[in-house]
DOSEDREN-248706 format. One record per residue (C-alpha): residue in one letter; residue number from 1; x negated, y negated, z negated. Coordinates in Angstrom, 3 decimals, padded with zeros to 6 digits, always signed. Layout:
BEGIN
{"A" NUM {X Y Z}};
...
END
This chain:
BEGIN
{"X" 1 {-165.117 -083.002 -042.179}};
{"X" 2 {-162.482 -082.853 -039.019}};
{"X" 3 {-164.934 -080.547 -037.148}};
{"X" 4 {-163.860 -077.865 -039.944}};
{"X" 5 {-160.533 -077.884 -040.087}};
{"X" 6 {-159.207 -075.387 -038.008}};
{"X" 7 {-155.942 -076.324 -037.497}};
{"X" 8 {-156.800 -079.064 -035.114}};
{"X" 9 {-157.490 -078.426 -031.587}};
{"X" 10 {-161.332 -077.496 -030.508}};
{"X" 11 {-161.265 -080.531 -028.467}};
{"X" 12 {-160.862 -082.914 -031.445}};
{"X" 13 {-163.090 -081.000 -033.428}};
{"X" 14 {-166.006 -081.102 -031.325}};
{"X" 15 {-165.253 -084.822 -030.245}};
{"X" 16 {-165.023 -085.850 -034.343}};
{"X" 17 {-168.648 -083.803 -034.517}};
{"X" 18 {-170.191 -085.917 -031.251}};
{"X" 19 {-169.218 -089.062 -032.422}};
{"X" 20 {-170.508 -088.393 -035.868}};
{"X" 21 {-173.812 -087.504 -034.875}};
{"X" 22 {-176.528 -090.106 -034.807}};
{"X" 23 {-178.595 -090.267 -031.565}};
{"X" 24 {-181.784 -087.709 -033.041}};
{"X" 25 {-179.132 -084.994 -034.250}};
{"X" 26 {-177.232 -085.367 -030.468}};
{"X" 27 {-180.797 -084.961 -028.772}};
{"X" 28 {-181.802 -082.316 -031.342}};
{"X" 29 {-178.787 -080.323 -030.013}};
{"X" 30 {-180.104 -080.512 -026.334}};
{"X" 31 {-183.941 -079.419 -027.265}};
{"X" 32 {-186.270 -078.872 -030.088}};
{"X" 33 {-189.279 -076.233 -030.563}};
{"X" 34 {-189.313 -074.360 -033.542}};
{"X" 35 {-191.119 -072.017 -035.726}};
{"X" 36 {-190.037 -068.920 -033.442}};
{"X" 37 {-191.775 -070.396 -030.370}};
{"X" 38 {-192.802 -067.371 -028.911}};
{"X" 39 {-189.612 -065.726 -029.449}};
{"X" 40 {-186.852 -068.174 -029.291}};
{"X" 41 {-186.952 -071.087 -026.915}};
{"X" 42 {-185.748 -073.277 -029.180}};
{"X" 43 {-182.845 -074.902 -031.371}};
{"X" 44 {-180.909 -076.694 -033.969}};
{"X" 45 {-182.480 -077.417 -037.264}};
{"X" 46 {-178.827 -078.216 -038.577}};
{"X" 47 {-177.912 -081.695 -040.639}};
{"X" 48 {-177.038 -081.082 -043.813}};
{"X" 49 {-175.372 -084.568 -043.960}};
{"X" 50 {-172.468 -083.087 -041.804}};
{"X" 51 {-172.488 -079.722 -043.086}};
{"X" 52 {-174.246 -078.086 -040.183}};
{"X" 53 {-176.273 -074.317 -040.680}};
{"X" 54 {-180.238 -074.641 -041.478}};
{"X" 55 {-181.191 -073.908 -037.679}};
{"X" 56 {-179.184 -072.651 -034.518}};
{"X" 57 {-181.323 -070.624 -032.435}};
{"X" 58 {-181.634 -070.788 -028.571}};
{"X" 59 {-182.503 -067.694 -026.618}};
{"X" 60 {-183.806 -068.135 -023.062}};
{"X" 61 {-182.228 -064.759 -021.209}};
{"X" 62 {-179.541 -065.210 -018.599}};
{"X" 63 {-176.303 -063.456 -020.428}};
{"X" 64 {-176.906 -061.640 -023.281}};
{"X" 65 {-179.878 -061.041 -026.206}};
{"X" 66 {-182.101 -058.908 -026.814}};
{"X" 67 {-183.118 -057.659 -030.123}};
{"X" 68 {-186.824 -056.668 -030.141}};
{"X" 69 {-188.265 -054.714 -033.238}};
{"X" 70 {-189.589 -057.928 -034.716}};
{"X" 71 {-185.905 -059.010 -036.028}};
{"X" 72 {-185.269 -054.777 -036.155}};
{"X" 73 {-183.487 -054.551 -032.640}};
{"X" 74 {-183.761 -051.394 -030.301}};
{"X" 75 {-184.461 -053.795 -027.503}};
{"X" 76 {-181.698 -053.501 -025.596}};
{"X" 77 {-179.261 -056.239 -024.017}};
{"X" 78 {-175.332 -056.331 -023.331}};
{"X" 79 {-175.370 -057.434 -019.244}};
{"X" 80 {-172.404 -060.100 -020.259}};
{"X" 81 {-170.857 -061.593 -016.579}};
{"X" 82 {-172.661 -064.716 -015.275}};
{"X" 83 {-170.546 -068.072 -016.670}};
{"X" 84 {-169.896 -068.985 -013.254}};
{"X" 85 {-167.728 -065.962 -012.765}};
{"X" 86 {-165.775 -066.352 -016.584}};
{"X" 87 {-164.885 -069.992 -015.594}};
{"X" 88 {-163.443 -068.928 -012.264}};
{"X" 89 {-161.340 -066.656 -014.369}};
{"X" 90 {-159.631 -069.681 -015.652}};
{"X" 91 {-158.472 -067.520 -019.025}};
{"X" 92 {-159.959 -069.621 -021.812}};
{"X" 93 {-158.580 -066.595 -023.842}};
{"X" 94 {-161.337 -064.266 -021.811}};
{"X" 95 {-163.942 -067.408 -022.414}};
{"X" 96 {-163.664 -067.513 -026.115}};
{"X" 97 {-163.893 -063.913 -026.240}};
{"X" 98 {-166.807 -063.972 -023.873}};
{"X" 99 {-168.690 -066.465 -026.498}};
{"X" 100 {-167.430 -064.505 -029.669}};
{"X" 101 {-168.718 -060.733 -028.409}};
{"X" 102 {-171.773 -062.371 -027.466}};
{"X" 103 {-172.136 -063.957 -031.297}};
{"X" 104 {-171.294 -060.993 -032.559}};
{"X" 105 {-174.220 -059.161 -030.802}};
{"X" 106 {-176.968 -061.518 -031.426}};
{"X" 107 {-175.915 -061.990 -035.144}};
END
């Protein structure tokens, strides 16, 4: 699976993942309700077929999560900058960064 292999570009990757998906798993990216519907706003239930995780959750807050004692947070939330300002920064170094601290955080 090309989306995998990490010596080609991101751009190729995530265009060989687009055009694989079938119309449900492309609008099951953009919205879906799930189990955690009071504390998640939503997500992806993953496709096994191309090797995607179980489910991909979607958190509502503006920059950052919270983790509330029901997952065994403290409740308290990194203020990451707005993605208005990273883009204006032009340094898709900063961006990736931006995305990876924030993944490391939630997860």
């Amino acid at each position: 699976m090309v989306w995998f292999d990490k010596t080609r570009s991101l751009e190729e990757r995530t265009k060989a993942l687009v055009d694989a998906m079938n119309f449900t798993e492309k609008a099951d990216v953009l919205y879906r309700s799930t189990k955690w519907i009071n504390k998640w706003i939503g997500g992806f239930k993953g496709s096994k077929r191309l090797g995607l995780p179980e489910e991909v959750r979607y958190h509502d807050g503006p920059q950052g999560f919270r983790a509330d004692s029901w997952i065994g947070g403290i409740g308290n939330s990194t203020a990451f900058p707005s993605v208005a300002a990273m883009a204006t920064s032009f340094d898709r170094d900063l961006c990736r960064e931006y995305g990876a601290a924030m993944g490391r955080e939630f997860y």
